[in-house]
Every structure is written in C-alpha cells, then in structure tokens.
C-alpha positions in Angstrom: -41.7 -69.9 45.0 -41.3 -67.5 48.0 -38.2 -68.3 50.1 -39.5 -70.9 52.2 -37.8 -74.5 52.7 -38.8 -76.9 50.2 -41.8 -79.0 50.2 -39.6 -81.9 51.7 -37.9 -79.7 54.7 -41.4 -78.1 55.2 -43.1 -81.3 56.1 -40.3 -82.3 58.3 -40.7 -79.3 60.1 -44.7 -79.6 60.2 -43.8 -83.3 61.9 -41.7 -81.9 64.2 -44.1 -79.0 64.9 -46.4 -81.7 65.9 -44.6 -83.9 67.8 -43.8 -81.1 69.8 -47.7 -79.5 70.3 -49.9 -82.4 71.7 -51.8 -79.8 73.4 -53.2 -76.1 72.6 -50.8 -74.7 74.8 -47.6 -76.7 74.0 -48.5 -75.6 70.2 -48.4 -71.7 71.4 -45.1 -72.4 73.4 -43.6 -74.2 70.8 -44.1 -71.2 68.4 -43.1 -69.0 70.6 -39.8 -70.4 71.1 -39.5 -70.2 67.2 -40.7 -66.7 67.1 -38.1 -65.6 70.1 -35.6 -67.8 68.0 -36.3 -65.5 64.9 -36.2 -62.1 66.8 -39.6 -61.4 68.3 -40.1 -60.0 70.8 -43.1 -61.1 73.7 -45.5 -58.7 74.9 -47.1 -58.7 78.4 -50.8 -57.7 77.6 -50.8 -56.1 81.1 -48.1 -54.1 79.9 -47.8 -50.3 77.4 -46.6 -51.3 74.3 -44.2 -49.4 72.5 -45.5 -48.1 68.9 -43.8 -48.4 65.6 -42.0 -51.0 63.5 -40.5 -54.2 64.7 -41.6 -58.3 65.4 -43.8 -59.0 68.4 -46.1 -61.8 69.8 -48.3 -62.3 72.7 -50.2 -65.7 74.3 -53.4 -65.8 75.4 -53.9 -69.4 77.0 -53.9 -71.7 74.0 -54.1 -68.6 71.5 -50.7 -66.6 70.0 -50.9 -63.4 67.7 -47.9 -62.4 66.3 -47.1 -59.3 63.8 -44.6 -57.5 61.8 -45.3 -53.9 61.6 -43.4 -52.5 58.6 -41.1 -49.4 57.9 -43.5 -46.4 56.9 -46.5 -48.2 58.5 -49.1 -45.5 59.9 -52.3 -45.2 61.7 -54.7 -46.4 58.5 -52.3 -49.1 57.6 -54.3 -52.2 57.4 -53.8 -55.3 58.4 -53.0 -58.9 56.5 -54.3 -61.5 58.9 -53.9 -65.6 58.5 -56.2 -67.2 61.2 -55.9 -70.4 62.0 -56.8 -72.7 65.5 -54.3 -75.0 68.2 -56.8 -77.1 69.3 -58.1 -80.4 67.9 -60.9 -82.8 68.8 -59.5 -85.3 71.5 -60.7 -86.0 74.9 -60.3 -83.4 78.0 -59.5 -84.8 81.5 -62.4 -84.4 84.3 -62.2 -83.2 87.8 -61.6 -86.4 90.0 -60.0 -88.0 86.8 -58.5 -91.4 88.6 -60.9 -94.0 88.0 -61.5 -97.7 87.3 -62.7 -100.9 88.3 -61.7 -104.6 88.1 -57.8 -104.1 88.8 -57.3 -101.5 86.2 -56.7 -97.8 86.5 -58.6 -95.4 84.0 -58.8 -92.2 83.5 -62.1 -89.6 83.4 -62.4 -88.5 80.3 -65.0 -85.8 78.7 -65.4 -85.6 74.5 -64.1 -82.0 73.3 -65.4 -81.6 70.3 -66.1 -84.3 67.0 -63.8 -86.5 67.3 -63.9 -89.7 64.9 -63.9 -92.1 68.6 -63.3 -95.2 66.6 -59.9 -93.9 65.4 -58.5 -93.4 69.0 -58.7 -97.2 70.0 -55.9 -99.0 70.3 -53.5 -96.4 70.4 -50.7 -95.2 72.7 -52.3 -92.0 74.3 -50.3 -89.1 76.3 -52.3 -86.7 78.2 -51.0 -83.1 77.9 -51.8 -79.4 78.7 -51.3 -76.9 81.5 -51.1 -77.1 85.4 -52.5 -73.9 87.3 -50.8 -74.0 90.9 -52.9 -72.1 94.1 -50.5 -69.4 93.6 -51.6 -68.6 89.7 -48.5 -69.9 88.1 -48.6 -72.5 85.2 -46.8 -75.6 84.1 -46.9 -77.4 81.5 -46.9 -81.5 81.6 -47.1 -84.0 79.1 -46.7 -88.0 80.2 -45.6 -89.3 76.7 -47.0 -93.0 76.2 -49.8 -93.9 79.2 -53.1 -95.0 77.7 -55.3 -97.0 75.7 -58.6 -97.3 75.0 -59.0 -101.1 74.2 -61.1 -102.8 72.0 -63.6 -105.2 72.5 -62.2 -108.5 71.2 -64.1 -109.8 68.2 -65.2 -113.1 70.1 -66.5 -111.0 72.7 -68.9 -109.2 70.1 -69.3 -110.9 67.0 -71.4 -108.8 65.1 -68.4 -106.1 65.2 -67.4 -106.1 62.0 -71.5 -105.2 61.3 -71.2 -101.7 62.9 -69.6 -100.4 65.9 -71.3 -98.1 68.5 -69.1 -96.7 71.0 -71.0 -95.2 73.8 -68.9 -92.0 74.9 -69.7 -92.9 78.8 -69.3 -96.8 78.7 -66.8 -97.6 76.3 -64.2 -94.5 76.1 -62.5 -94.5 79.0 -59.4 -95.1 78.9 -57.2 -97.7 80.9 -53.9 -96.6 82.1 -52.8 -99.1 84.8 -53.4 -101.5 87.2 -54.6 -101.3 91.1 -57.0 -99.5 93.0 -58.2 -96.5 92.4 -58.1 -95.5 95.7 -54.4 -95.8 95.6 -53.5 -94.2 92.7 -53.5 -90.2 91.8 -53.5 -89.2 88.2 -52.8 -85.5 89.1 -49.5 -86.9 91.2 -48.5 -88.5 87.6 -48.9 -85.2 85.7 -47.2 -83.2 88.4 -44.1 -85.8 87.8 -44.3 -85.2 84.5 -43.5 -81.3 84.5 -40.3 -80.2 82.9 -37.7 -78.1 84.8 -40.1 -77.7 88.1 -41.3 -79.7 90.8 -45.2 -79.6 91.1 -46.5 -80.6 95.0 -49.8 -82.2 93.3 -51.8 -81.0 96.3 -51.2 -77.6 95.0 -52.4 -77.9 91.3 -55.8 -75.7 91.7 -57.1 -76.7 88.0 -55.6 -78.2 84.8 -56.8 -78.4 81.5 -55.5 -81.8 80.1 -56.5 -83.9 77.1 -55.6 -86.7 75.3 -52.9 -87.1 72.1 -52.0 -89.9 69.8 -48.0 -90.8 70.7 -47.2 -92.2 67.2 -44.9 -90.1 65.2 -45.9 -88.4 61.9 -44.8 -89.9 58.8 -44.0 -89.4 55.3 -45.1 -93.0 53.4 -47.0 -94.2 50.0 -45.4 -95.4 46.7 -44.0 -92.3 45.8 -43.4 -90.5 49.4 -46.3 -88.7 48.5 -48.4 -89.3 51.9 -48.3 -87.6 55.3 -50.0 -89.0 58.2 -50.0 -87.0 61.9 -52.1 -86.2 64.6 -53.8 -82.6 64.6 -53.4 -81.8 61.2 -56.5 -80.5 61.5 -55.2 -77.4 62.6 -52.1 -77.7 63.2 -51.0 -77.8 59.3 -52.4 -73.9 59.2 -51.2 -72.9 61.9 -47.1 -74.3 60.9 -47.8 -72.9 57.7 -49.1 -69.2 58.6 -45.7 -69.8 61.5 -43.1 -70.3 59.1 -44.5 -68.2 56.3 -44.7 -65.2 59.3 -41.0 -65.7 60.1 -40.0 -65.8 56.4 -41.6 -62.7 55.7 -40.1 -61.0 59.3 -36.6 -61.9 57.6 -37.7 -59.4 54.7 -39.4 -56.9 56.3 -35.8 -56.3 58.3 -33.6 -56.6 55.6 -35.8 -53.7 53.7 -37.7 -56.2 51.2 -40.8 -55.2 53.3 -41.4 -51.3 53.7 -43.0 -48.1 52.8 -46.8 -47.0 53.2 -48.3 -49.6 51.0 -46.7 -51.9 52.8 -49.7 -54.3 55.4 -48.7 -55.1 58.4 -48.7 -59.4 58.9 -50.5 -61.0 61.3 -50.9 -64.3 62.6 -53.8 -65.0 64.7 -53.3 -69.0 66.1 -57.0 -69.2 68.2 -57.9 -71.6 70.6 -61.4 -73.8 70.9 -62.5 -73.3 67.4 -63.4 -76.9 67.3 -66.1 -76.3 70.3 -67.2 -73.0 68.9 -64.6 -70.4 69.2 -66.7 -69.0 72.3 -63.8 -68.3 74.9 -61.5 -65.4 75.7 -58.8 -67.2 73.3 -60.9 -67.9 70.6 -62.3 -66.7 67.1 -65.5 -65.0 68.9 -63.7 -63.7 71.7 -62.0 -59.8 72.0 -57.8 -61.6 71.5 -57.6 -59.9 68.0 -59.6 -57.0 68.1 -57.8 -56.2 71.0 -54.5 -56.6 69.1 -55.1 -54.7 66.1 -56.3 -51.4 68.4 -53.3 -51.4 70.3 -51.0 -52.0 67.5 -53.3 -48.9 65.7 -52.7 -47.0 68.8 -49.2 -47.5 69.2 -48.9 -45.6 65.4 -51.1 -42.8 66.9 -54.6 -43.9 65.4 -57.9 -42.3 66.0 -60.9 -43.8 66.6 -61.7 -42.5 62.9 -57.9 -44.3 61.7 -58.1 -47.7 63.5 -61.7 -48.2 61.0 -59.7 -47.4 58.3 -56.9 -49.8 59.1 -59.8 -52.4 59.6 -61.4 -51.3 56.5 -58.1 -51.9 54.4 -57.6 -55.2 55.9 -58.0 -59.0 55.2 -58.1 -62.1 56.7 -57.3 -65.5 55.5 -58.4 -68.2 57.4 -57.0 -71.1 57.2 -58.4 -74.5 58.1 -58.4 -77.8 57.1 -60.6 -79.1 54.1 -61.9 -82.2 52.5 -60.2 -84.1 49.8 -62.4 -87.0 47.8 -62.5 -90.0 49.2 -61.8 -92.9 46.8 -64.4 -95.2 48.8 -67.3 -92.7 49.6 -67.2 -90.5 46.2 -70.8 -89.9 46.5 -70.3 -87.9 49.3 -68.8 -85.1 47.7 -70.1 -82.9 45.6 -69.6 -84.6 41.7 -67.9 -81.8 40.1 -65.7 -81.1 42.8 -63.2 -83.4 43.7 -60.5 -82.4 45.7 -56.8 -84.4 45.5 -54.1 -84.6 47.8 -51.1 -82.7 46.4 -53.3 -81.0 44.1 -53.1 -77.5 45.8 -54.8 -75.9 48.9 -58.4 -75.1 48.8 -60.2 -72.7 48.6 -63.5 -73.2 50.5 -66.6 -71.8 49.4 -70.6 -72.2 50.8 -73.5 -70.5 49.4 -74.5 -70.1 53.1 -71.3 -68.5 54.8 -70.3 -71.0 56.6 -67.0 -70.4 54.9 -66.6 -66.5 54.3 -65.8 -66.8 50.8 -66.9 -64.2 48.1 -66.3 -63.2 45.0 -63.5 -60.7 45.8 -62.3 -62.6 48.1 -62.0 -65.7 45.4 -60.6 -63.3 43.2 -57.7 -62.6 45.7 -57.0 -66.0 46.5 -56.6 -66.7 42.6 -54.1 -63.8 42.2 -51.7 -64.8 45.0 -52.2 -68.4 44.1 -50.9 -67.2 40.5 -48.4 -65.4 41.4 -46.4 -67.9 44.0 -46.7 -70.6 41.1 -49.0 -72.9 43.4 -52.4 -74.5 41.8 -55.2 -74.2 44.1 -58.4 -76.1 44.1 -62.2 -75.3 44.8 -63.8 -77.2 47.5 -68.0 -77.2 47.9 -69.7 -79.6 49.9 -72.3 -82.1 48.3 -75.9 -80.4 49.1 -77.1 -83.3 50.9 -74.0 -83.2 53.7 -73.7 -79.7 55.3 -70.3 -78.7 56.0 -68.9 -77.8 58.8 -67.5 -74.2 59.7 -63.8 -72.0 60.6 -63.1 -68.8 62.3 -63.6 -67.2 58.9 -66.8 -66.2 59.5 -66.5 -65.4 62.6 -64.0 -63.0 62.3 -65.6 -61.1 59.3 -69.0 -60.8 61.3 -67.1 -59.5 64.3 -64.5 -57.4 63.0 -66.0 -56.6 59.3 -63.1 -57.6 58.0 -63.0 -59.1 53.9 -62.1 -62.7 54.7 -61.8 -65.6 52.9 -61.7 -69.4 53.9 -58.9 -71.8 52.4 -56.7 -74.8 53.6 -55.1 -78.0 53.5 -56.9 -81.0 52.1 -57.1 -84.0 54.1 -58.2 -87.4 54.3 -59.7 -88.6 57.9 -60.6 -85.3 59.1 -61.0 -85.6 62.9 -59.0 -89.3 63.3 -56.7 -89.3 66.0 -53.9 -89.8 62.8 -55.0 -87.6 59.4 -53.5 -88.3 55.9 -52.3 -85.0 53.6 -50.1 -84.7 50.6 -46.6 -83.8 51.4 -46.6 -80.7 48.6 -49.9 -79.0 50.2 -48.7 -77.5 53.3 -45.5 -75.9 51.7 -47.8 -74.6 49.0 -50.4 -73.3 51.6 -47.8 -71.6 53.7 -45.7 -69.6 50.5 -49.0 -68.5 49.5 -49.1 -67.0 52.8 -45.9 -65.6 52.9 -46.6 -64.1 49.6 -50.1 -62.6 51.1 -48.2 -61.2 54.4 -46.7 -58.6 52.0 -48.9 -58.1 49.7 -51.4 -55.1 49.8 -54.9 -56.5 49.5 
C-alpha cells in the first residue's frame, strides 16, 4: 500500500471530515485548512499566478482545485485529475424561511436534489452554509442540533406501515420551535450562529443554507466492519482524493515525485453535481478548464502546448456507487454484485452515463494491481437506469480520457449511508498511486 494511514485511521479521519462539512462550503473550508496545514498555498483567482513547481489551491464557492506541479514539469505536461463533488441531496432554505402555524416554528424548505425524504424524519437537523453580507463579505454559520421533521404517529394514519407518501410541500417542513411566526427570525438565529464575527441579520443580503443530519458517523457491525455517516455520497471521494493529494505533495517535495514524465495532480472537489453540475462551481461550468490553462501558462504554454497537456491527461472521477442489496437483489444486475469491503468500483454503462472505456478500464486495473487493492465492476440492471457523475461531463467538455469509479454504498441518498470501513482507504491509495503515475 501507498503511504497513507491505515484503513482504521482513514475512516476516522473521513468521520471527522464529515462532522466538520455539513455544507458544500464548510467541506471546501475544511480542506483548505488541511491543505494550508500541509503547505499549500491559496491562490486569489483575481490575482497573476506565479509559474512553476510547488502546492496550491483555490475556492470557488462550494468548489476547491488543488495541484502539485512537479520538478521538471513543462508546458505539455499533462495533467492527473480526481474529480469528485461537496454537495449532497438535502433540503435548501427559501427566501422568507420563518414559518409555521399552530404554536410551532418551521422553517421554508426547498428539495435540492434526490433526496431519500423518508430517511430525514425524525432526525436532529442543523442548517448550515454561507452568509453574504450587503458589503459582499461571507460568513459561514452552522446551528448544530435545531430541527425535525416529525412523523405522523401511526394512530393518526393507520395504513402507514402500507406505504408512505410524503408530499415535498405538505409534509417536509420542518419544525424548529414554538411561537409565532411573526416573532421569530430564522436569519437572526443563523447570524448568532457565526463563528468569530458578529453578523447584524438586517445586513445578510442572501444565504445559501440547507439542512444536515447531526448524528455522528460511526464504525459498527459484528466485526467493525460498517460505517454509517451523512454525505458519503460525495464526501467519501472527495476525503479520499484530499488525503491521497497531500500524501503525494509530501513526495513530490522530498524528490519521490519529479522529472518530465512526472503528471502534475489535481484535485477538482465541484459543487452541485447532484442538481446537474450547471453552475460556475460545477462539473459543466469553466472552474477547471480555467485552472489547467493558467497552470499551462504559468510553464509558458502555447495555445498549441496547453492541447497537448490536455491530450496527455486523465481524469478519474470519483463518485459514489451501488453495492447489492441483500433485500432487493433483483434490482441489480445478476452477474454483478457489488460487496461492501470488497474494493471500489469501477462504474461502467454502455450509454456513457459513466465515462468508462476500454482504456480507461484497462488503467483502472493496472493501478488497482499495483497498490494491492481488489476492485469490483459495477453495471446497472437494464430495467433501472443509472444515474450519472461529473465523469462525463468533464470528458465531453474538456476531451479529456476519463473514467468513472467509487465507493460502494448502501442507502445512497439517506440522510445516514452505510460503507465498508476498508473501501475508502482503498479508493484513496489508489489515488495516490494515480497522482504520480503517468497515464
């Protein structure tokens, strides 16, 4: 194995990675504060940027790209990128978000992207995110335990147990205290929530706040062979691609990492895949290609050079996948099956919605070989269409070989998913492995 942690320090790390990201943007200020904490340095995109070797980063929003450019590294050097997202499906806060009725407070709530609702009742919620002021500068605020979206006692709907339809108007909006409305301010109770600052609430000129499960992740089953957290879907990628980029930066400086064949690592950490990846911080937005040209430009590039660099480079994107499920195992494809602990996947449909191909299989297998960790195919049963990453996306806008891989979970979009403790460790020395290895 590369020189990461072992598989029992790594998912300690990925809790406390969690714990510490309920929101898009506290994920990209949490790994920044690790990346600053290992050396690199942040860059102001309104900013030159010096050229040449060394560790940087930058944040756009809820997005963070950080690279290693390597000793000897030139205009055509090509780059080795792991994608992965911050955000996960939850619920976003709405303008005029203190509500209610009946003596209880509740908050205005809007669906971002598939979450499974049933999962998120019953639960001690935070809302968390970012705080723009009038005068353009940001805070971020998160209220730890607040809110609940309760149940419908069982005498109150006896058919319950029958099948459960949870209207996403009606019935998820959650309660967080009691009074009037009219009394209370929500945006007063994020403002008092900021760390280090103190936020006039009559000043915050837009937010974007959404909902997180409070309960901490945890390592359980018969054997300690279970891990069950919020935002695994994406968060395990994008710990994974973090410490395996850090790991490999510790290298690259001490001369491990150099020379001409020598890719320079990237980690691209997008934003608002899980609504489409249509932003200025996601996967279909200009964050990376704008990246790669001006770290191109900074080693002197031509026009001609930076689509050689792009031509010699790949991308791995990381996301979650789907392990079998012992209850619905015709679901799944029959000859594919999928364990937890088994290995990360690698993610292939015949329709690109996974960027899979042949090569790109082929490379997976080798690196997979060669950091002595199994990997395991995952195809979707032909009757359930699968879902879709920033792996295409980034091949069809940048040309860039890709391939799709990730962690396989049970749950997938519950407010709490289930992995193996061994497949996030595995996923992220594979990736240290790839950050230095010429593709």
């Amino acid at each position: 194995m590369p020189s990461l942690a072992s598989a029992a320090d790594h998912i300690q790390d990925l809790g406390a990675y969690v714990s510490a990201s309920p929101s898009s943007f506290h994920a990209v200020h949490e790994a920044a504060r690790r990346l600053e904490d290992a050396g690199f340095v942040r860059l102001d995109e309104l900013q030159p940027w010096e050229g040449g070797p060394g560790r940087s980063f930058i944040i756009r929003d809820g997005a963070l790209i950080a690279w290693v450019v390597p000793e000897g590294a030139g205009p055509a050097t090509g780059f080795n990128i792991l994608g992965a997202h911050t955000d996960s499906p939850t619920f976003k806060l709405k303008p005029k978000p203190t509500t209610g009725a009946h003596g209880w407070l509740q908050a205005g709530v809007e669906v971002y992207g598939g979450p499974l609702l049933n999962s998120w009742l019953d639960r001690e919620l935070q809302l968390a995110g970012r705080l723009v002021m009038l005068d353009g500068t940001e805070h971020l605020t998160a209220t730890g335990p607040m809110l609940r979206f309760p149940q419908l006692a069982i005498h109150l709907d006896r058919a319950v147990n029958d099948g459960l339809a949870l209207d996403k108007q009606r019935h998820m909006n959650p309660v967080w205290g009691l009074g009037n409305p009219a009394d209370a301010d929500l945006l007063a109770v994020l403002a008092s929530h900021v760390s280090g600052a103190s936020v006039d609430p009559a000043k915050i000129g837009g937010y974007d706040v959404v909902l997180a499960d409070t309960q901490a992740p945890s390592v359980f089953g018969g054997n300690s062979e279970f891990f069950a957290s919020g935002r695994l879907d994406n968060l395990s990628s994008t710990h994974a691609g973090l410490a395996a980029l850090i790991a490999h930066a510790s290298g690259a400086v001490s001369g491990a990492v150099s020379g001409t064949g020598s890719p320079i690592a990237v980690l691209a950490a997008f934003d608002h895949e899980e609504i489409g990846s249509n932003s200025r911080s996601g996967a279909c937005g200009p964050i990376l290609e704008d990246v790669l040209v001006r770290i191109s430009d900074g080693l002197g590039a031509t026009v001609s050079q930076r689509r050689q660099a792009l031509a010699a480079s790949f991308c791995v994107s990381a996301d979650a996948g789907h392990a079998v499920h012992p209850n619905y195992a015709e679901r799944h494809d029959p000859a594919n099956h999928p364990v937890l602990n088994g290995g990360p996947l690698l993610k292939i449909n015949a329709n690109q919605r996974y960027a899979t191909d042949a090569p790109g299989a082929a490379l997976w297998a080798r690196l997979c070989a060669d950091a002595g960790v199994p990997y395991q195919e995952f195809v979707s049963n032909n009757a359930i269409p699968c879902g879709s990453t920033i792996g295409p996306l980034t091949a069809t806008r940048l040309g860039i070989r890709t391939v799709d891989v990730g962690v396989p979970l049970l749950s997938m979009h519950s407010a709490r998913e289930l992995c193996g403790v061994e497949d996030p460790w595995r996923l992220a020395a594979v990736a240290e492995l790839f950050f230095r290895t010429a593709a």
